[in-house]
MOPAC internal coordinates of N, CA, C and O (Angstrom, degrees):
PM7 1SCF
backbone

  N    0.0000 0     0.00 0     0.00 0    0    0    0
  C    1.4698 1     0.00 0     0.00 0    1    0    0
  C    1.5349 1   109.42 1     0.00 0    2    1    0
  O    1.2310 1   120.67 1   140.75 1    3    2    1
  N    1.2554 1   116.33 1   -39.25 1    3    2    1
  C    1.4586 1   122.40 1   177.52 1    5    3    2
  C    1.4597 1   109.58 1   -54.66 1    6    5    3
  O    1.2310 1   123.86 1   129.25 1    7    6    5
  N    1.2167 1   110.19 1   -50.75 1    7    6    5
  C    1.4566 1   116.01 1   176.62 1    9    7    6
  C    1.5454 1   134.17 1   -45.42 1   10    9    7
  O    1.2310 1   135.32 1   142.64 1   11   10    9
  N    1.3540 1    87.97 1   -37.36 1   11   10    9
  C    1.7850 1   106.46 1   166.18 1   13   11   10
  C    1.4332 1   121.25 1   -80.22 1   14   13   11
  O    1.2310 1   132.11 1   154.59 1   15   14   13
  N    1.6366 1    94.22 1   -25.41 1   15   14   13
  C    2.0313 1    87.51 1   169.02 1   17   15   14
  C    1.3132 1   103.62 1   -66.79 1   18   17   15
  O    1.2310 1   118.25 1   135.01 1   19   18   17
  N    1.3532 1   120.94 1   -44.99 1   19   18   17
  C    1.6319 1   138.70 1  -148.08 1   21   19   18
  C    1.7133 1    91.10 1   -74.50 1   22   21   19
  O    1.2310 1   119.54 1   156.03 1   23   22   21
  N    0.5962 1   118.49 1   -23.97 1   23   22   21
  C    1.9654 1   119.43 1  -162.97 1   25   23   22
  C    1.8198 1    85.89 1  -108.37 1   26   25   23
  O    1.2310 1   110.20 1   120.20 1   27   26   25
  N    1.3232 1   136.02 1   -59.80 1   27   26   25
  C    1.6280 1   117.70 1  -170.64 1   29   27   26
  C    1.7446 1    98.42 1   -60.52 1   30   29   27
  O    1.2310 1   118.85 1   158.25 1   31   30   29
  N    1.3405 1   119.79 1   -21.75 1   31   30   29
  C    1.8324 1   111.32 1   175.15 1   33   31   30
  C    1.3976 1   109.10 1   -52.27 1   34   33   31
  O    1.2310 1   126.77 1   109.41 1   35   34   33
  N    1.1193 1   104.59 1   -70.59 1   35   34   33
  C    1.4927 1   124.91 1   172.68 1   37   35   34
  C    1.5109 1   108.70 1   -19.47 1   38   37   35
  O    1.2310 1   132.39 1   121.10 1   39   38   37
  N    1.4917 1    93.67 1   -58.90 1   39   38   37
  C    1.6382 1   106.32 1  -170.27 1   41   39   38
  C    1.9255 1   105.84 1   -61.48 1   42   41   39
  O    1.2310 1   137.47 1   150.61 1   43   42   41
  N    1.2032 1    83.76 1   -29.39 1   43   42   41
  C    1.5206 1    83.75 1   179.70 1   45   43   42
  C    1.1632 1   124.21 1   -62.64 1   46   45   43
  O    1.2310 1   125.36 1   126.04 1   47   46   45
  N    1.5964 1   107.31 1   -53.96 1   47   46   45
  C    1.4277 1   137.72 1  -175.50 1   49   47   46
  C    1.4864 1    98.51 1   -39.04 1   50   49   47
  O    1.2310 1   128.62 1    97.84 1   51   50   49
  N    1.4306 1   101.01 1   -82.16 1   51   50   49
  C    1.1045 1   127.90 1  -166.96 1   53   51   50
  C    1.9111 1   107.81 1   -44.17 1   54   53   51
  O    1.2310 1   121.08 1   143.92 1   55   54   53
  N    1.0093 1   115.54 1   -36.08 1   55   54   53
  C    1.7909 1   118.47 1   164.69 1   57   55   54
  C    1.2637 1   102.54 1   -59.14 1   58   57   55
  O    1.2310 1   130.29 1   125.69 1   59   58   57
  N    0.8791 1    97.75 1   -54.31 1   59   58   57
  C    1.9319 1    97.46 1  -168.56 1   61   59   58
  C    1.2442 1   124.37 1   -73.04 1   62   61   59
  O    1.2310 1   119.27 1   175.44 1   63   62   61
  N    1.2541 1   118.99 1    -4.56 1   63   62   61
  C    1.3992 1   135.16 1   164.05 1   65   63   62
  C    1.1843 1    98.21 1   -72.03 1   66   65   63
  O    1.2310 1   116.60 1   114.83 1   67   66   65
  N    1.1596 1   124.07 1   -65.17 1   67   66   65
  C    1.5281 1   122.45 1  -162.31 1   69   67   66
  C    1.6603 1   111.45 1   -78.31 1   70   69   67
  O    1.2310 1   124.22 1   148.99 1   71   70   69
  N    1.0579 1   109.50 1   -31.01 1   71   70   69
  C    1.3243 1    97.89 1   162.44 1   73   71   70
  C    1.6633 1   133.06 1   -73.03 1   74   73   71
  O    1.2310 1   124.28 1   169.96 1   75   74   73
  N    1.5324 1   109.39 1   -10.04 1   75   74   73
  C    1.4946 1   144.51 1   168.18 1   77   75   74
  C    2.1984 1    97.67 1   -51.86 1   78   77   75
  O    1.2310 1   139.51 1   117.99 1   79   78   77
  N    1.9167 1    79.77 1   -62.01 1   79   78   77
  C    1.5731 1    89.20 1  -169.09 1   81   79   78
  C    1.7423 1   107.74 1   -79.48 1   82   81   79
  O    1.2310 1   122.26 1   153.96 1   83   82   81
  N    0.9458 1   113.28 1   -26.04 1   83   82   81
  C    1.7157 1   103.09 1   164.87 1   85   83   82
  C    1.3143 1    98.98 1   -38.85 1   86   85   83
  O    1.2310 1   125.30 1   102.61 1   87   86   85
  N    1.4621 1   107.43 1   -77.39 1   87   86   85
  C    1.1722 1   125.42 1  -144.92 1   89   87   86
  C    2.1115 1   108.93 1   -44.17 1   90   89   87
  O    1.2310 1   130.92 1   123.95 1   91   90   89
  N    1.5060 1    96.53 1   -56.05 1   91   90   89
  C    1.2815 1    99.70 1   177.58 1   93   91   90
  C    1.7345 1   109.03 1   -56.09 1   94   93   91
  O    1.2310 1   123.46 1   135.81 1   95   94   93
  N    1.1114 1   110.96 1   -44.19 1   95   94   93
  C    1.6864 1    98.43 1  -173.96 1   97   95   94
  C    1.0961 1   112.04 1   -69.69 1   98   97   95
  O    1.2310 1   115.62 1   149.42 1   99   98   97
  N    1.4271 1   125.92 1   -30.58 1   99   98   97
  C    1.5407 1   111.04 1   161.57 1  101   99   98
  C    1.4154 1   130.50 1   -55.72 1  102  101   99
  O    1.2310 1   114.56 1   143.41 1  103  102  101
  N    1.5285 1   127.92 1   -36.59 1  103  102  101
  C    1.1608 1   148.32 1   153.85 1  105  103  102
  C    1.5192 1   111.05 1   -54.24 1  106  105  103
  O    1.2310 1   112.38 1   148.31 1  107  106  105
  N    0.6756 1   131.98 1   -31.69 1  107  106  105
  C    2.2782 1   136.77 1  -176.93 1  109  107  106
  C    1.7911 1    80.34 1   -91.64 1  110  109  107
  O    1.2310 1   117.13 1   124.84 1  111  110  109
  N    1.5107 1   123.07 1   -55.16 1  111  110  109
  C    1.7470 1    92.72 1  -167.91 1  113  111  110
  C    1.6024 1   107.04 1   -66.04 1  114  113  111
  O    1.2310 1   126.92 1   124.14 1  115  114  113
  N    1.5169 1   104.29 1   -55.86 1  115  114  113
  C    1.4860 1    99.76 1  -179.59 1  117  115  114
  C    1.4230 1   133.84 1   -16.23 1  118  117  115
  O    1.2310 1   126.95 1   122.56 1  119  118  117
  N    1.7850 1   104.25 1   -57.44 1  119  118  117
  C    1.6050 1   117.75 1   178.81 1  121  119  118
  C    1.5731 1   110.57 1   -89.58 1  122  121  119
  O    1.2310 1   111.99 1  -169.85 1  123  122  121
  N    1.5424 1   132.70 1    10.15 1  123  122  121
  C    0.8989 1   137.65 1   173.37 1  125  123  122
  C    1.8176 1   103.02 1   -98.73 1  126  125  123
  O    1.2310 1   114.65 1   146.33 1  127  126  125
  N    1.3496 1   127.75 1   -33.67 1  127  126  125
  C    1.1419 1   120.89 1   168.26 1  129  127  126
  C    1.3347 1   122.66 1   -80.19 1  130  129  127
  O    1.2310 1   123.41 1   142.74 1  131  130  129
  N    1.7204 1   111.07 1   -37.26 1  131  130  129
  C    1.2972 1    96.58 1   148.91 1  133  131  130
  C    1.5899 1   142.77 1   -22.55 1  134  133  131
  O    1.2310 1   131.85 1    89.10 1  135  134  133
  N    1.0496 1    94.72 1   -90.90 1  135  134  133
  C    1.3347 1   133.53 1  -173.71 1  137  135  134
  C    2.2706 1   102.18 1   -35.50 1  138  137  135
  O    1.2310 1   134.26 1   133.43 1  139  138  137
  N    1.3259 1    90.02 1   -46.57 1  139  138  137
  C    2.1114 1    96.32 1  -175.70 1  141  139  138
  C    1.7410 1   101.50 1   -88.41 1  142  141  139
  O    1.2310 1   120.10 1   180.00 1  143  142  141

């Protein structure tokens, strides 16, 4: 049972990373169109 908490974390983690890196590349284009 532990194992399945330990692996949906992961699952978590691992979303939220990538939604981490959306987030910044939307923010780097944003101030990159700004900015030219």
């Amino acid at each position: 049972a532990k194992k399945e908490i330990y692996d949906v974390k992961q699952q978590r983690l691992c979303l939220a990373q990538d939604e981490y890196d959306h987030l910044n590349n939307a923010l780097t284009t944003l101030g990159a169109s700004r900015t030219s």
